[in-house]
N, C-alpha and C positions, 0 to 999 in steps of 0.2 A: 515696284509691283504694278503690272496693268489692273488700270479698272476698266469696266466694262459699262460700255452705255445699253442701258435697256428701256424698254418702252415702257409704255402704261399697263401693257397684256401682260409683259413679265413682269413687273409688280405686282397687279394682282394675284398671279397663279401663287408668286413666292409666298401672299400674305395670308393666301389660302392655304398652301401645304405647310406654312411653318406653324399654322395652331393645330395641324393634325397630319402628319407626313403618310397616315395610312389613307385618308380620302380619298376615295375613287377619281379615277383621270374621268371617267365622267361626269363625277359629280362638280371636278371643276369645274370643268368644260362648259355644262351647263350655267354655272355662276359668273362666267366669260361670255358665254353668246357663241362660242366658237365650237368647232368639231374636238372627239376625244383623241383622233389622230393630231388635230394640229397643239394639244397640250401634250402630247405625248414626244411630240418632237422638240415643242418647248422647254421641256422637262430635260430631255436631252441635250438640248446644245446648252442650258444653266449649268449641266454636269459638265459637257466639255470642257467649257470656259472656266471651268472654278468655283462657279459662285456656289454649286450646291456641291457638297462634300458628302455622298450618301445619306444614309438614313438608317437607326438606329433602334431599337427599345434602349430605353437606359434604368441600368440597372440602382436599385437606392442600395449605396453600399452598408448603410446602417440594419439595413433587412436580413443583409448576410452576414451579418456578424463583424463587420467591420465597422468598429464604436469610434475609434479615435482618426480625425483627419488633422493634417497637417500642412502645414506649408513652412518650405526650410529655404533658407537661403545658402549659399554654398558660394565659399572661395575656393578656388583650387591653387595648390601651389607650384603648379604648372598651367598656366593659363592655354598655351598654346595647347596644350592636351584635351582642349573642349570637344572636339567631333569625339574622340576616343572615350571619355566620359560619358559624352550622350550616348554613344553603343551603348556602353555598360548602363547604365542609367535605364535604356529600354529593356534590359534584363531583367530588371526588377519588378517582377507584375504587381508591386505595388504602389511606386508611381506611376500615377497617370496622367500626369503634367512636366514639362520642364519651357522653362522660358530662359533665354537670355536676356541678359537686362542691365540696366543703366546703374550709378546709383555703386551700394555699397557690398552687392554681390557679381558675382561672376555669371549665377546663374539661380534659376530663383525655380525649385517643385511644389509640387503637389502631391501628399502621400496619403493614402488609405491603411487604418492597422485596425487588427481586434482591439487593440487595448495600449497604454502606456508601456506597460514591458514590450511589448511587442513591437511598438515602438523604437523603445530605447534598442532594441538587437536589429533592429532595421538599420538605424543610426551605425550602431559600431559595427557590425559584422559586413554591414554590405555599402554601405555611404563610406566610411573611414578610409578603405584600403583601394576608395579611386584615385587618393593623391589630395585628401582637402585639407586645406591652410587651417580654415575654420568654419565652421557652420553657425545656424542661429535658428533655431524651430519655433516656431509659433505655433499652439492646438489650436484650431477653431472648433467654439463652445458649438454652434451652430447655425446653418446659413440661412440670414436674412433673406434673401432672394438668390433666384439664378434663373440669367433667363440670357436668349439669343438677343443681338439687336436688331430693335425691332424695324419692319422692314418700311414703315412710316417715316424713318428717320436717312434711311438710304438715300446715297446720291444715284440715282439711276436712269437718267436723261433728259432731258430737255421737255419732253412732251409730256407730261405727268403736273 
Protein backbone atom coordinates (compact mmCIF):
# COMPACT_ATOMS: atom_id res chain seq x y z
CA UNK A 1 0.00 0.00 0.00
CA UNK A 2 1.55 3.68 -1.02
CA UNK A 3 1.70 6.10 1.66
CA UNK A 4 1.79 9.35 1.21
CA UNK A 5 4.03 12.06 2.48
CA UNK A 6 2.22 15.39 3.53
CA UNK A 7 3.16 18.61 4.89
CA UNK A 8 2.45 20.37 7.91
CA UNK A 9 -0.57 22.39 5.74
CA UNK A 10 -2.13 19.07 5.14
CA UNK A 11 -2.03 17.96 8.57
CA UNK A 12 -3.69 20.72 9.68
CA UNK A 13 -6.58 20.95 7.23
CA UNK A 14 -6.97 16.99 7.96
CA UNK A 15 -7.17 17.90 11.86
CA UNK A 16 -9.50 20.57 11.03
CA UNK A 17 -12.01 18.72 8.77
CA UNK A 18 -11.84 15.32 10.75
CA UNK A 19 -13.67 17.07 13.95
CA UNK A 20 -16.32 18.48 11.57
CA UNK A 21 -16.03 17.41 7.67
CA UNK A 22 -19.08 20.23 7.17
CA UNK A 23 -16.52 23.40 8.15
CA UNK A 24 -16.43 25.91 5.62
CA UNK A 25 -13.14 25.73 3.11
CA UNK A 26 -13.06 29.23 4.42
CA UNK A 27 -13.22 28.81 7.74
CA UNK A 28 -10.21 26.59 7.21
CA UNK A 29 -8.56 28.56 5.20
CA UNK A 30 -8.57 31.13 7.69
CA UNK A 31 -7.14 28.81 10.57
CA UNK A 32 -4.26 28.11 7.78
CA UNK A 33 -3.36 31.63 6.93
CA UNK A 34 -3.85 30.48 3.42
CA UNK A 35 -6.59 31.21 0.46
CA UNK A 36 -10.08 29.25 0.24
CA UNK A 37 -8.82 28.21 -3.29
CA UNK A 38 -5.60 26.80 -2.11
CA UNK A 39 -7.70 24.45 0.73
CA UNK A 40 -9.95 23.66 -1.76
CA UNK A 41 -7.33 22.21 -3.97
CA UNK A 42 -5.79 20.59 -0.88
CA UNK A 43 -8.86 19.12 -0.20
CA UNK A 44 -8.63 17.71 -3.61
CA UNK A 45 -5.49 16.15 -4.19
CA UNK A 46 -6.13 14.35 -0.20
CA UNK A 47 -9.22 12.92 -2.22
CA UNK A 48 -6.99 11.99 -5.19
CA UNK A 49 -4.46 10.22 -3.36
CA UNK A 50 -6.74 8.24 -0.86
CA UNK A 51 -6.18 9.73 2.06
CA UNK A 52 -9.69 11.26 2.37
CA UNK A 53 -12.43 8.78 1.47
CA UNK A 54 -15.47 11.21 1.23
CA UNK A 55 -17.56 12.32 3.68
CA UNK A 56 -20.71 11.28 5.31
CA UNK A 57 -23.59 11.89 8.05
CA UNK A 58 -23.56 8.60 9.94
CA UNK A 59 -26.52 7.35 10.69
CA UNK A 60 -26.84 5.83 14.72
CA UNK A 61 -28.29 2.44 13.81
CA UNK A 62 -29.89 2.00 17.18
CA UNK A 63 -32.24 5.23 16.30
CA UNK A 64 -33.61 3.17 13.62
CA UNK A 65 -34.57 0.46 15.03
CA UNK A 66 -31.63 -1.54 14.66
CA UNK A 67 -31.12 -2.94 18.43
CA UNK A 68 -28.81 -5.84 17.92
CA UNK A 69 -25.05 -5.35 16.42
CA UNK A 70 -22.87 -8.06 15.93
CA UNK A 71 -19.73 -9.34 14.78
CA UNK A 72 -19.38 -12.90 13.29
CA UNK A 73 -16.63 -14.69 12.26
CA UNK A 74 -17.05 -16.97 9.27
CA UNK A 75 -15.20 -20.13 7.75
CA UNK A 76 -16.14 -20.80 4.47
CA UNK A 77 -15.85 -24.29 3.22
CA UNK A 78 -14.43 -23.23 0.11
CA UNK A 79 -11.90 -20.91 0.92
CA UNK A 80 -11.08 -20.08 -2.62
CA UNK A 81 -14.80 -18.86 -3.02
CA UNK A 82 -13.96 -15.56 -0.98
CA UNK A 83 -14.28 -12.73 -3.81
CA UNK A 84 -17.67 -14.64 -4.54
CA UNK A 85 -18.74 -14.46 -0.94
CA UNK A 86 -17.81 -10.86 -0.43
CA UNK A 87 -20.31 -10.12 -3.78
CA UNK A 88 -22.95 -11.91 -1.83
CA UNK A 89 -21.87 -10.51 1.42
CA UNK A 90 -22.53 -6.84 -0.11
CA UNK A 91 -26.03 -7.90 -0.73
CA UNK A 92 -26.91 -7.98 2.38
CA UNK A 93 -27.72 -4.35 3.61
CA UNK A 94 -27.18 -5.43 6.73
CA UNK A 95 -23.67 -5.98 6.94
CA UNK A 96 -21.69 -3.20 6.96
CA UNK A 97 -18.36 -4.53 7.39
CA UNK A 98 -16.36 -7.43 6.25
CA UNK A 99 -12.62 -7.92 6.82
CA UNK A 100 -10.28 -10.60 6.07
CA UNK A 101 -8.26 -11.78 8.56
CA UNK A 102 -5.54 -13.68 10.30
CA UNK A 103 -6.16 -15.94 12.96
CA UNK A 104 -9.05 -18.48 13.31
CA UNK A 105 -11.66 -17.07 10.69
CA UNK A 106 -11.63 -16.63 6.97
CA UNK A 107 -13.32 -13.60 7.38
CA UNK A 108 -14.44 -11.63 10.10
CA UNK A 109 -18.23 -8.95 9.76
CA UNK A 110 -20.02 -6.51 11.00
CA UNK A 111 -23.82 -6.86 11.28
CA UNK A 112 -26.77 -4.50 12.20
CA UNK A 113 -30.45 -6.39 13.19
CA UNK A 114 -33.70 -5.12 14.82
CA UNK A 115 -33.46 -7.76 17.24
CA UNK A 116 -32.00 -11.42 18.05
CA UNK A 117 -34.69 -13.20 15.93
CA UNK A 118 -33.78 -11.14 13.30
CA UNK A 119 -30.69 -11.89 13.89
CA UNK A 120 -30.76 -15.55 14.02
CA UNK A 121 -32.82 -15.38 10.22
CA UNK A 122 -29.87 -13.31 9.09
CA UNK A 123 -27.64 -16.08 10.21
CA UNK A 124 -29.47 -18.97 8.64
CA UNK A 125 -31.34 -17.66 5.56
CA UNK A 126 -28.78 -15.44 4.23
CA UNK A 127 -24.98 -16.31 5.94
CA UNK A 128 -25.59 -20.27 5.72
CA UNK A 129 -26.24 -20.86 1.94
CA UNK A 130 -22.81 -18.79 0.91
CA UNK A 131 -20.91 -22.09 1.59
CA UNK A 132 -19.89 -21.69 5.60
CA UNK A 133 -17.80 -24.47 7.36
CA UNK A 134 -18.83 -22.50 10.49
CA UNK A 135 -19.42 -19.36 12.13
CA UNK A 136 -19.00 -17.81 15.59
CA UNK A 137 -21.27 -14.48 16.51
CA UNK A 138 -20.48 -12.20 19.09
CA UNK A 139 -23.43 -9.39 20.25
CA UNK A 140 -21.91 -6.33 21.35
CA UNK A 141 -23.75 -4.98 24.55
CA UNK A 142 -22.46 -1.68 23.39
CA UNK A 143 -19.63 0.57 22.01
CA UNK A 144 -17.15 1.97 24.24
CA UNK A 145 -15.77 4.18 21.88
CA UNK A 146 -15.38 4.72 17.94
CA UNK A 147 -13.54 7.03 16.64
CA UNK A 148 -11.03 7.72 13.36
CA UNK A 149 -7.21 7.73 13.89
CA UNK A 150 -6.44 10.41 15.02
CA UNK A 151 -4.51 12.67 12.80
CA UNK A 152 -1.79 13.48 15.78
CA UNK A 153 -0.70 10.14 15.43
CA UNK A 154 -0.23 10.09 11.59
CA UNK A 155 3.03 9.55 9.80
CA UNK A 156 2.70 12.37 7.36
CA UNK A 157 6.22 13.94 6.62
CA UNK A 158 9.16 15.00 7.62
CA UNK A 159 8.32 18.66 8.16
CA UNK A 160 5.77 18.55 10.90
Amino acid sequence: MAHHNLDSLDKKILRLIADDARVPFLEVARACNVSGAAIHQRIQKLSNLGVLRGSQFIIDPEKIGYETCAYIGLNLKHPESFDVVVDELKRIPEVVECHYTTGDYDMFIKIYAFNNHHLLNIIHDKLQPLGLARSETIISFNTAFDRQLPVSTMRLGDDD
